[in-house]
C-alpha positions as CSV (number, residue, x, y, z in Angstrom):
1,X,14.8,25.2,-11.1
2,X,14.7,23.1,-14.0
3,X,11.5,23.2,-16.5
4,X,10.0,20.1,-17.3
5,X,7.6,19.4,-20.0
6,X,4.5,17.2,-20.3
7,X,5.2,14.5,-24.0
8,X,2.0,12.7,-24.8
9,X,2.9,9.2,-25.6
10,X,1.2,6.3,-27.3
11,X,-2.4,5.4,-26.0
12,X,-3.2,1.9,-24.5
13,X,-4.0,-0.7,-27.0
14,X,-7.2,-0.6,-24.7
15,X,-9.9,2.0,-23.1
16,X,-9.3,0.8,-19.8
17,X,-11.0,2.6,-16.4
18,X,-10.2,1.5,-12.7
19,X,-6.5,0.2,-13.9
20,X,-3.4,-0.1,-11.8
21,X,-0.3,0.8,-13.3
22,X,3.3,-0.2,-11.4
23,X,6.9,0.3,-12.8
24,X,8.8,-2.7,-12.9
25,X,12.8,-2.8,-14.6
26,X,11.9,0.6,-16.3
27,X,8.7,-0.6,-17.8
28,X,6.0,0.7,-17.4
29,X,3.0,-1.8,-17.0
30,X,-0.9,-1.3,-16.8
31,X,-3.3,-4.3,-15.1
32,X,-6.2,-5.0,-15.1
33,X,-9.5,-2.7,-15.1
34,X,-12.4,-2.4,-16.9
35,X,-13.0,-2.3,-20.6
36,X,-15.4,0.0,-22.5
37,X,-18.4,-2.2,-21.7
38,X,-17.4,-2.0,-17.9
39,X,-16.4,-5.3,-17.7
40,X,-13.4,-6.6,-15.6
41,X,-10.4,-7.8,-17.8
42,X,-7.3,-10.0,-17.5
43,X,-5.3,-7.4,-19.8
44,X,-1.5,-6.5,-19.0
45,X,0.3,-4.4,-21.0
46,X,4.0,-3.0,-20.9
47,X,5.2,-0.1,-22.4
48,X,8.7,0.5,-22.8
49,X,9.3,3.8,-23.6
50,X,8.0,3.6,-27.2
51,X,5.1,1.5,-27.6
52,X,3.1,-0.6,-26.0
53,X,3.2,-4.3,-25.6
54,X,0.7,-7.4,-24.2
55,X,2.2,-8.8,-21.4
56,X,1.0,-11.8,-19.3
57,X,-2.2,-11.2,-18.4
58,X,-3.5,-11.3,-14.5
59,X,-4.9,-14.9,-13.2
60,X,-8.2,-13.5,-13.0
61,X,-10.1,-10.4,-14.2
62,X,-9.6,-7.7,-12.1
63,X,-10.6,-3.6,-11.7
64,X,-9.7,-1.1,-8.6
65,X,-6.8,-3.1,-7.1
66,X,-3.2,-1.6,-5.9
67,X,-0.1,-2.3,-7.4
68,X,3.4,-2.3,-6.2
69,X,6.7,-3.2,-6.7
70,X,9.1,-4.4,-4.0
71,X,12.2,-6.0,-4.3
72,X,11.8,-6.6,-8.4
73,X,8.6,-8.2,-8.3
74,X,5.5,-6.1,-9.2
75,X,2.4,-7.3,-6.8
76,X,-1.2,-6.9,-7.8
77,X,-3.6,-6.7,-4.6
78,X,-7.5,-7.5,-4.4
79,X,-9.7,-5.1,-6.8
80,X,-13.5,-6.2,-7.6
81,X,-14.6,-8.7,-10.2
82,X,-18.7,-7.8,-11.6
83,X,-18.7,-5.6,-8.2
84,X,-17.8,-8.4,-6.1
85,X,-14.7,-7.6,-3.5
86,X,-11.4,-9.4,-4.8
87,X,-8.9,-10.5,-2.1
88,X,-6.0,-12.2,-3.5
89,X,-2.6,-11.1,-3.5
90,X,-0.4,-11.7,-7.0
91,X,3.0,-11.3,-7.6
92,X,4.7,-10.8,-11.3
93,X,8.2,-11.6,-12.2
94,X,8.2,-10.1,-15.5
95,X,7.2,-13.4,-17.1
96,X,4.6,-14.7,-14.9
97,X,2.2,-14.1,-12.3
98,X,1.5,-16.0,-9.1
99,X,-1.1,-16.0,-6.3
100,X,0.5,-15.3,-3.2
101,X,-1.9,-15.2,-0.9
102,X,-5.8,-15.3,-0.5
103,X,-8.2,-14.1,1.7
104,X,-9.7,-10.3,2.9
105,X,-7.0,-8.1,2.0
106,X,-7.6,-4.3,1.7
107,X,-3.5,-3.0,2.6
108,X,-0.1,-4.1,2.4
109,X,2.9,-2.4,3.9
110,X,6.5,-2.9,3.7
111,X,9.2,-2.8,6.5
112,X,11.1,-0.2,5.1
113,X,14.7,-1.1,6.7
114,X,14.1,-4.6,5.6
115,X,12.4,-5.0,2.4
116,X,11.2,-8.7,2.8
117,X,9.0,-8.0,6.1
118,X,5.4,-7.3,4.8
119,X,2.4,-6.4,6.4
120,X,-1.2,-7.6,4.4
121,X,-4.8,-6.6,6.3
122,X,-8.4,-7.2,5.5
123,X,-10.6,-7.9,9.2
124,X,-7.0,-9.5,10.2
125,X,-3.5,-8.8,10.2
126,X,-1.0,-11.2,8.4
127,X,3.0,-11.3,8.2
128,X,5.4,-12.1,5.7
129,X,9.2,-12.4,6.2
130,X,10.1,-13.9,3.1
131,X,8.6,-10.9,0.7
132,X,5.1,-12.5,0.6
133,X,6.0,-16.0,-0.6
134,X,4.2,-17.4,2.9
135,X,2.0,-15.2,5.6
136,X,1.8,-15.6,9.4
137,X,-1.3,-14.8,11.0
138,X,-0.8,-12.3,13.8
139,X,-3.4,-12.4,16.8
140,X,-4.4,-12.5,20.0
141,X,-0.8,-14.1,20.6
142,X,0.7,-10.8,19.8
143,X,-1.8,-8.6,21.2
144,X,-4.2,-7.9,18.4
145,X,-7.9,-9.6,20.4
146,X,-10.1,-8.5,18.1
147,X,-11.0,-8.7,14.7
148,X,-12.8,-6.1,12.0
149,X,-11.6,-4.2,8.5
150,X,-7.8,-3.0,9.7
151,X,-5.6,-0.8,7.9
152,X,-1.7,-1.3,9.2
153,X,1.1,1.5,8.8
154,X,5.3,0.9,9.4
155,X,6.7,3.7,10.5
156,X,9.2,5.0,8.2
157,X,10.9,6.9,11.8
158,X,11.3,3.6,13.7
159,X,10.1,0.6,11.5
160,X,10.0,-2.0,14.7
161,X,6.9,0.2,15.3
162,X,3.4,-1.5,13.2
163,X,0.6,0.2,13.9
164,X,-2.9,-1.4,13.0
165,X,-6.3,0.4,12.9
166,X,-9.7,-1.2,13.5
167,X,-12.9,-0.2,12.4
168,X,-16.0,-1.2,14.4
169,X,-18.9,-0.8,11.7
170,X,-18.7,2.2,10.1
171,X,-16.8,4.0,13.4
172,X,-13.4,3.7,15.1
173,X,-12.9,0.5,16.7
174,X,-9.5,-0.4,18.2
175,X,-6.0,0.7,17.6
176,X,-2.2,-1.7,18.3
């Protein structure tokens, strides 16, 4: 096989901890986290293969969320704010950053066969067809009765198949 090597490269303009970090047009971009004093910053930066940049900073301060990038847009999804449970969902263009949607969301999942179906949970399940710009609410209409913290997989072998996970307190609740 081929060796690889390990290059350090420039540090962050920034001691961030509890970052997310999402490629996006073969840029490399850091969001969010928390600064030295543990405090939750706006802070974006790009680095482009040589140095490091500011880029638009994130709505609102953030640490601990999960990036993404789908379709050319990176997304930035809840985090915490002074230890407090962030829910939004933000996508980034390269230029700008817009909320997408609010509300209790802990995972988002892509169709993979058709990259503009997403899947975004919290205590509910939600659907997007138009790569997040507007969310469905899926319930008891489709067969999901109950409500609770729900973690959703697509599977990658047949992606008609969504499967969503329940949690009843701290134990196995329901599974569709």
């Amino acid at each position: 096989g081929q060796d690889y090597a390990w290059e350090e490269l420039p540090v962050l303009p920034q001691a961030l901890y509890q970052h997310s970090a999402f490629v996006l047009s073969d840029q490399l971009y850091v969001a969010g986290g928390l600064n030295d004093a543990y405090e939750s910053v706006t802070n974006v930066y790009r680095f482009d293969g040589y140095r490091w940049h500011d880029a638009p900073g994130l709505p609102e301060a953030r640490s601990a969320g999960a990036s993404a990038v789908l379709n050319g847009l990176g997304y930035y999804v809840g985090g915490a704010f002074t230890n407090a449970a962030v829910t939004n969902v933000h996508r980034f263009n390269g230029t700008n950053w817009t909320q997408v949607h609010t509300g209790g969301k802990e995972d988002i999942e892509v169709k993979p066969d058709d990259l503009n179906i997403m899947y975004a949970t919290g205590n509910d399940v939600y659907r997007s067809v138009d790569n997040g710009v507007s969310w469905t609410l899926v319930g008891a209409a489709q067969g999901i009765t109950n409500t609770g913290r729900t973690l959703v997989a697509v599977s990658a072998a047949n992606p008609n198949y969504v499967y969503a996970v329940q949690a009843s307190g701290s134990t196995f609740g329901r599974m569709y």
